[in-house]
Every structure is written in C-alpha cells, then in structure tokens.
C-alpha positions in Angstrom: 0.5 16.3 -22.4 3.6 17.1 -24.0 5.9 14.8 -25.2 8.8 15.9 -22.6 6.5 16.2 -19.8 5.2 12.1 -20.2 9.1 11.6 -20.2 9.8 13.5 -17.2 6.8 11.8 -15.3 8.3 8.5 -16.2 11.5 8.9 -14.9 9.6 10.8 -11.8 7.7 7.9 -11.1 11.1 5.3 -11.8 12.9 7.7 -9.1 10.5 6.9 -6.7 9.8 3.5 -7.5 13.8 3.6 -6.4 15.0 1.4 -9.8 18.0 4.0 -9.9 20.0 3.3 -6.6 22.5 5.9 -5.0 25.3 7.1 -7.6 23.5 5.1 -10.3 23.1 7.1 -13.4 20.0 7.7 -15.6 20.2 6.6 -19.3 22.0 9.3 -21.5 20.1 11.5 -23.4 21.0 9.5 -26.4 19.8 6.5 -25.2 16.3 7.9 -24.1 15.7 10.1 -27.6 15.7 6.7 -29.3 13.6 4.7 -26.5 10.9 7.3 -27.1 11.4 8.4 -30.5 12.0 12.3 -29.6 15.1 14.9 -29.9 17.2 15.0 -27.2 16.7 19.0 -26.6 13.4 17.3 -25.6 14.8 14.6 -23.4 17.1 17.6 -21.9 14.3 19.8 -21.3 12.4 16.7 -19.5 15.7 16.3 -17.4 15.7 19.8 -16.6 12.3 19.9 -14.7 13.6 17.1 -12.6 16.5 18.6 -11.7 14.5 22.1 -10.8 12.6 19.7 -8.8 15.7 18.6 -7.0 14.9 15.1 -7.9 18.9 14.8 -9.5 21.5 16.4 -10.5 23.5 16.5 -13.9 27.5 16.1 -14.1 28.9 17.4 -17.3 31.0 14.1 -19.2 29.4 11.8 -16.3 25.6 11.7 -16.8 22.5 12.4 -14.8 22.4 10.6 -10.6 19.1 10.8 -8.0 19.3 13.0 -5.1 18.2 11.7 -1.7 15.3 13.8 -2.8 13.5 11.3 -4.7 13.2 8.8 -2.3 9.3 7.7 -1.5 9.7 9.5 2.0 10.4 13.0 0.3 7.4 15.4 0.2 8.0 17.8 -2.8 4.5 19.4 -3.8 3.2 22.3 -6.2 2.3 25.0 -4.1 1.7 27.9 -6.1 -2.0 29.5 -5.1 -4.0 29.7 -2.3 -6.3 26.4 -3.2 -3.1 24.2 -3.3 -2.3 25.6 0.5 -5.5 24.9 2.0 -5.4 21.4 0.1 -2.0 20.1 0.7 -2.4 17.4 -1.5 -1.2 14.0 -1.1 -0.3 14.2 2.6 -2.0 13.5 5.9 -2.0 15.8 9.2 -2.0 14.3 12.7 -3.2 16.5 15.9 -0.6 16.8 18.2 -2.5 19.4 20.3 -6.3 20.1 20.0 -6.8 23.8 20.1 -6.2 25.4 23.7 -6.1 29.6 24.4 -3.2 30.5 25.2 -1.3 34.2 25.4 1.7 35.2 22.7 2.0 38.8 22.2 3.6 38.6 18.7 1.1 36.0 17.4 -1.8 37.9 18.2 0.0 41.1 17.1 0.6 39.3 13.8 -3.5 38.4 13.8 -4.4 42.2 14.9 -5.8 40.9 17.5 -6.6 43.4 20.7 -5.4 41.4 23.4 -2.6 38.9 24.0 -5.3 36.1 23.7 -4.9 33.3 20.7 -6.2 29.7 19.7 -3.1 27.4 19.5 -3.5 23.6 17.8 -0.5 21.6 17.2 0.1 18.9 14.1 2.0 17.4 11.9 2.2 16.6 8.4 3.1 13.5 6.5 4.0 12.1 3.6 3.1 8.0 3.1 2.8 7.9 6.7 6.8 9.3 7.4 6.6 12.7 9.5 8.3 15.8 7.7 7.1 19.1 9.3 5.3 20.1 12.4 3.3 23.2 12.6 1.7 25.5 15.1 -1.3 27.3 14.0 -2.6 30.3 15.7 -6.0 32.0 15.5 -8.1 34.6 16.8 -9.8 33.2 19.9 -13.4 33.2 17.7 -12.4 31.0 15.0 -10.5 28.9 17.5 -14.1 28.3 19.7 -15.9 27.8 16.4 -14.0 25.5 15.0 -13.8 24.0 18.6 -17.8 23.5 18.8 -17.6 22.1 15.0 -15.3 19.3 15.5 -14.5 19.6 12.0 -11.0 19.0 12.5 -10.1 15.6 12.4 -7.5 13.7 14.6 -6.0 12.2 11.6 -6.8 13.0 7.5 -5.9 14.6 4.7 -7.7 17.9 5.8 -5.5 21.6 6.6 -6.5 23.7 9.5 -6.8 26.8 6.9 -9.2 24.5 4.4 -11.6 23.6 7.5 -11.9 27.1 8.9 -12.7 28.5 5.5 -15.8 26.3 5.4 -16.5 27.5 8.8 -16.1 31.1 7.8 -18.3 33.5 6.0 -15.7 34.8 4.1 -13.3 33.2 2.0 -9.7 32.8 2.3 -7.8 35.4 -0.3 -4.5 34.9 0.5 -1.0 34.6 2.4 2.1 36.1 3.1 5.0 33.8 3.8 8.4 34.4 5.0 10.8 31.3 4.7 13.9 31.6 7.1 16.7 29.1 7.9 16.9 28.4 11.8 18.4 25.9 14.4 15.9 22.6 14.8 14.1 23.6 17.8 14.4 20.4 20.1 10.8 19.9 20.9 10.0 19.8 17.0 13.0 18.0 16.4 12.3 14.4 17.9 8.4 14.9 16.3 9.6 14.6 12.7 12.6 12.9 13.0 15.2 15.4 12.9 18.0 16.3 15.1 18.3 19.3 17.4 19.7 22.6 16.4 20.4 21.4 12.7 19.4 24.2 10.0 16.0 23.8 9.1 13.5 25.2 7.2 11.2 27.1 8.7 8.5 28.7 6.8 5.3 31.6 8.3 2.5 32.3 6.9 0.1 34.6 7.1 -3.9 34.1 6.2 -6.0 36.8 5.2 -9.9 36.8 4.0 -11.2 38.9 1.0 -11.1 42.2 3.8 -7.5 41.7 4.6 -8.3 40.4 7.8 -5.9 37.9 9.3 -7.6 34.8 10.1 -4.9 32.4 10.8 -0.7 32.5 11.5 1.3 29.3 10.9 4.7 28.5 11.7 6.3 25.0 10.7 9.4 23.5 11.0 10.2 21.2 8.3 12.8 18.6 8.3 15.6 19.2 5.4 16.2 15.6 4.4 12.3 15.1 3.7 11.1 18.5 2.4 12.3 21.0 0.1 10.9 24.5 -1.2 10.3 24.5 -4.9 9.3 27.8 -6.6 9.6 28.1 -10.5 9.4 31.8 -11.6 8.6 32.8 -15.0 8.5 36.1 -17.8 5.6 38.0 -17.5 5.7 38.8 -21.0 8.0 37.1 -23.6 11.3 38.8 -23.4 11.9 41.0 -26.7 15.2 42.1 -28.4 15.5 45.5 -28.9 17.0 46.0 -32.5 18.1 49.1 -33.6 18.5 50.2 -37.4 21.9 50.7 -38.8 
C-alpha cells in the first residue's frame, strides 16, 4: 500500500474512532511528515482523499477539522461497479415489507413490463445497526413469485435484493442506470430512518438490467443527508498531454 494511502487510513480510522471532537483540528502537515517519516506533498495528498471523502474539510492558515461525516453512524461506501451494488458491503438490510403485487404504471413501464402488475418489497439499510436509507424495490411479477417460493431473502442480514435474485436468475446482472435527484423527505420514509419530513434528501433510482438488457429490477431509496453521502471520484482516461508546438 502506498505510503499516503496507510496515512489516510490512519486518520480514517482515528475519525471514526472519534479522537478528533467537533472543531478540533488534525495535526499539521508538518507535524505528521515527521511522525511518519514522509514529505508533506504526501501527507497533503493523504489529506486530500479524506476530504474527497467528505470526512473534513481544510481551512487555509487554520488547519484541517472533521465533518459530521465521519462519525461511526455515517455510511460512506465505494460504489463503483455492479459487484459493489449487489454487495453493499458493510451494512445490514431489514424487511420492512415482504414482497406483495401491487399495480404502478411507471414502475412497470420502467421494467417493460405489459401490464400495470409489479412485485413491491420494502427495507431498509443500516449502518452499525443506525438506519440511513429506506428503499422500495420493484420487480417483474416472475422474479417477485420466485424469489417468493425461495425464501432467500432474509428478514435481517447483510444480503441486497439485487444480489439474491441474481442467484435466483439464469442470467446475470450486467448493469444499472441511476439517476440521483434532490427531493422533499417523504413523511412515511422520514420517521423509518430518522429523518424529518419534507427536508431535502437524497434520493437515488436505479435501474437493473441482465446481459440482454432486460430490466429485472427498479429501486428507489430515500437516504437520510446527515448519515449518507454520494461519493464518485472521476478520473483521465488517458494521461493528459501538452501539446508543444515548435518555435
């Protein structure tokens, strides 16, 4: 592991262990480049994944403080491919609503599906026990009976609606298209995750499709904005090049 990367899980794990209280400042840059022996363009760059992780924020002349994103009851995951969605790692899903058929027209529009007809199951996801998003998955009414007559989905675990189905499907799972908005709390989701009603929220769809493109599941969860954040770090597809031009 890189040398700035063992820093920056260091002082990720000392955030969350909570030894830096509210407005209390890291140690400097200078201070940390001699406790570990490195440059401080090393200890800067360690400081900068935390801050793209919203774990704290950096005040020029002042130093470097915690956000109320690194508290223990904070979920901030990598997400980045289709295996870390159907995983969800490090966080636990309670049934709210075993799966009933009910009718939406744009959920089943959203699925293809021919008729108004789709499987609905309510749950929740948490993070060390502490609620942060609630979600309602809908499925075509197939999938819903088969996974139904499985009883694969547990009550309460570390399992994802999405990861179960793809064991009960003979196709795999080959990928998603989500669309993240910003809307009112809706009050029934609000008092299931501790938020309040109507505050702006997160609230993020996605779309499953197997390797034919056919949709196989719709979820849409609320998530609550003291306890979950979005974290997407973009890169060059190809090292960016100067263009140089003789004189």
């Amino acid at each position: 592991m890189p040398v700035y990367q063992r820093l920056s899980a260091d002082l990720r794990a000392a955030l969350k262990e909570g030894r830096f209280g509210e407005g209390e400042s890291l140690p400097t840059e200078a201070d940390l480049a001699k406790k570990y022996g490195v440059s401080r363009p090393t200890v800067r760059r360690a400081f900068q994944d935390l801050v793209a992780e919203g774990l704290v924020y950096r005040t020029p002349g002042k130093g470097t403080f915690p956000t109320a994103f690194s508290r223990d009851s904070h979920y901030l995951g990598q997400i980045g491919t289709i295996e870390d969605l159907t995983a969800f790692a490090g966080t636990e899903m309670e049934l709210m609503q075993p799966v009933e058929l009910k009718a939406d027209s744009e959920a089943a529009s959203l699925l293809e599906l021919p008729s108004r007809a789709v499987a609905v199951v309510v749950l929740r996801r948490l993070y060390d026990g502490v609620p942060f998003g609630l979600s309602r998955i809908y499925l075509p009414p197939d999938l819903g009976t088969r996974l139904v007559e499985s009883e694969a989905l547990p009550a309460y675990g570390d399992a994802t609606v999405i990861g179960t189905l793809e064991r009960l499907m003979s196709r795999a799972v080959a990928g998603a298209e989500q669309v993240i908005t910003a809307e009112p709390m809706p009050e029934d989701v609000a008092s299931l995750i501790d938020a309040e009603a109507g505050e702006p929220s997160l609230r993020v769809q996605r779309l499953y499709v197997d390797d034919q493109e056919t949709p196989v599941e719709l979820a849409v969860s609320y998530y609550n904005p003291r306890r979950y954040s979005h974290h997407l770090k973009m890169r060059r597809r190809t090292p960016s090049r100067r263009k140089t031009q003789d004189s």
